[in-house]
C-alpha positions as CSV (number, residue, x, y, z in Angstrom):
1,X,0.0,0.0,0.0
2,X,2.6,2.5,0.9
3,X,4.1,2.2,-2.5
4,X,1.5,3.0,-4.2
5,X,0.8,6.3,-2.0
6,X,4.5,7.2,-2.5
7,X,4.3,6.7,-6.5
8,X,0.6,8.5,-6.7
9,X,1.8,11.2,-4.6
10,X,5.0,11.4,-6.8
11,X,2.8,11.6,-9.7
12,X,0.7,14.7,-7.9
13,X,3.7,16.6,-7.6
14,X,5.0,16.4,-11.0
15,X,1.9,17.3,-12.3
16,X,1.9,20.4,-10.4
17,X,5.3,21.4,-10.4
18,X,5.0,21.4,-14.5
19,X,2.6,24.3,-14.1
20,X,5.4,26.5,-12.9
21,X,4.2,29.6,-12.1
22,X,0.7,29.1,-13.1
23,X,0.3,27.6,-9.4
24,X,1.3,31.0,-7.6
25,X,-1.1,33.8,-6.9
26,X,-0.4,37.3,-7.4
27,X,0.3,37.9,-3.7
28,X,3.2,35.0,-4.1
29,X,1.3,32.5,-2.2
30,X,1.0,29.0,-3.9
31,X,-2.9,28.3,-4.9
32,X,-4.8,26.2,-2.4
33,X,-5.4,23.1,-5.4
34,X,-1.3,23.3,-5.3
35,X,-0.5,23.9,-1.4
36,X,-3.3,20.7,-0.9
37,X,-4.4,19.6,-3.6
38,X,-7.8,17.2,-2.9
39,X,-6.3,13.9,-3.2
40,X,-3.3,14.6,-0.7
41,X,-5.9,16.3,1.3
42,X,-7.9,12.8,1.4
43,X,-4.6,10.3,1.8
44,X,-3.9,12.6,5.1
45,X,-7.3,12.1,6.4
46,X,-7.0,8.3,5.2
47,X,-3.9,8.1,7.5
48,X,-5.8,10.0,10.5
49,X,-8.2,7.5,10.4
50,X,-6.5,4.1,10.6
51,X,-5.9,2.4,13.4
52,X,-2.7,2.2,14.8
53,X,-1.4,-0.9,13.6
54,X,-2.3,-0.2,10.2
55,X,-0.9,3.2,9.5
56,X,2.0,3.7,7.1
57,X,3.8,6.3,9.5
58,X,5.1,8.2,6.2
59,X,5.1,12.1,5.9
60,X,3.2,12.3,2.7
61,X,3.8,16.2,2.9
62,X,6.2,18.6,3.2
63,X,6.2,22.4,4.0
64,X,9.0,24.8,4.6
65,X,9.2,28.2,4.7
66,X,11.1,31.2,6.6
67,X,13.0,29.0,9.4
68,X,11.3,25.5,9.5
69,X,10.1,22.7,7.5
70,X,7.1,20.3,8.6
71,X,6.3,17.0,7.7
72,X,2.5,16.2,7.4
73,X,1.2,12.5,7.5
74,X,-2.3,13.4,8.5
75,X,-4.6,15.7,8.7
76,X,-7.7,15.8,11.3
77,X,-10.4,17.4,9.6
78,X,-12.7,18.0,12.4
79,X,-10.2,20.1,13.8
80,X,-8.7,21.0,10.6
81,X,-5.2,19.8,12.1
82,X,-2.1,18.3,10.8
83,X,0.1,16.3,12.3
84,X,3.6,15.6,11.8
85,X,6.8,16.4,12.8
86,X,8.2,20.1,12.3
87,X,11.6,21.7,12.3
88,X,11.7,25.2,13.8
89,X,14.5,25.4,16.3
90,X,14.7,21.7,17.0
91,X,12.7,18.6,15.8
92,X,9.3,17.7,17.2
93,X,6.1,15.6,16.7
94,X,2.9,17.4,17.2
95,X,-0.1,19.2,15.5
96,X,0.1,22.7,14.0
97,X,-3.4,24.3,12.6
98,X,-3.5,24.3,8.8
99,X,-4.7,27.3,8.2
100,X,-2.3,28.9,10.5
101,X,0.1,27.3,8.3
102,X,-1.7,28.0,5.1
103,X,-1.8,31.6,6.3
104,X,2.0,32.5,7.7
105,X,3.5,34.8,5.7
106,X,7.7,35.5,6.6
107,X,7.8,38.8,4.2
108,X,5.4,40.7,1.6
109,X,5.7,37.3,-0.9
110,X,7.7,35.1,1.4
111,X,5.0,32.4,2.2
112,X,5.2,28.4,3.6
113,X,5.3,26.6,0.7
114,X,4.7,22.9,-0.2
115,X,7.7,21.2,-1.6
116,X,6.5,19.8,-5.1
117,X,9.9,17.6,-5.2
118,X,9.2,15.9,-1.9
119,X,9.3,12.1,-2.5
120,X,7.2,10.6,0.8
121,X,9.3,8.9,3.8
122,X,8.8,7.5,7.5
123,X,8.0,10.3,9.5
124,X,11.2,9.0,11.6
125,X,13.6,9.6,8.8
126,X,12.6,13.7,8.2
């Protein structure tokens, strides 16, 4: 199963990262179809809702802007929440709000983006 996520993921981000520019809105912030685009959005959630023993523990996501980088494997959409691991200062698992992330802005077009050239991992490896 992982496999499959990784290459389908893989193909996601190609896809987008051949629309260049056309992904970026006039205020520099990448558009939300490219930031999370629906199928990621529903692999997260996928992830969120497996039990335990049958979660893949990859980071299907990564973000990085200003001075850190997170790692998303799922997403909680009740509480519109990812979780990951993040690298600010140090590295740490946890939950960060996703539009706080969506929404943090480092200078006038200095934004968090998502890396497009991100190949999924274990969590543990970021």
């Amino acid at each position: 199963m992982s496999e499959q996520i990784i290459q389908r993921i893989n193909e996601i981000n190609q896809e987008i990262a051949m629309k260049g520019l056309r992904v970026v809105l006039p205020n520099g912030q990448q558009c939300e179809g490219a930031w999370l685009p629906d199928e990621i959005k529903q692999m997260l959630i996928d992830e969120c809702n497996r039990s335990e023993k049958e979660k893949t523990g990859l980071a299907l996501v990564k973000y990085f802007g200003g001075p850190g980088t997170w790692w998303v494997s799922e997403y909680v959409s009740e509480t519109d929440l990812f979780f990951g691991k993040a690298e600010i200062h140090f590295k740490e698992y946890g939950y960060v709000g996703r539009e706080e992330l969506r929404e943090t802005r480092f200078s006038r077009f200095l934004w968090i983006e998502r890396d497009f050239w991100f190949e999924p991992r274990p969590l543990e490896d970021c």
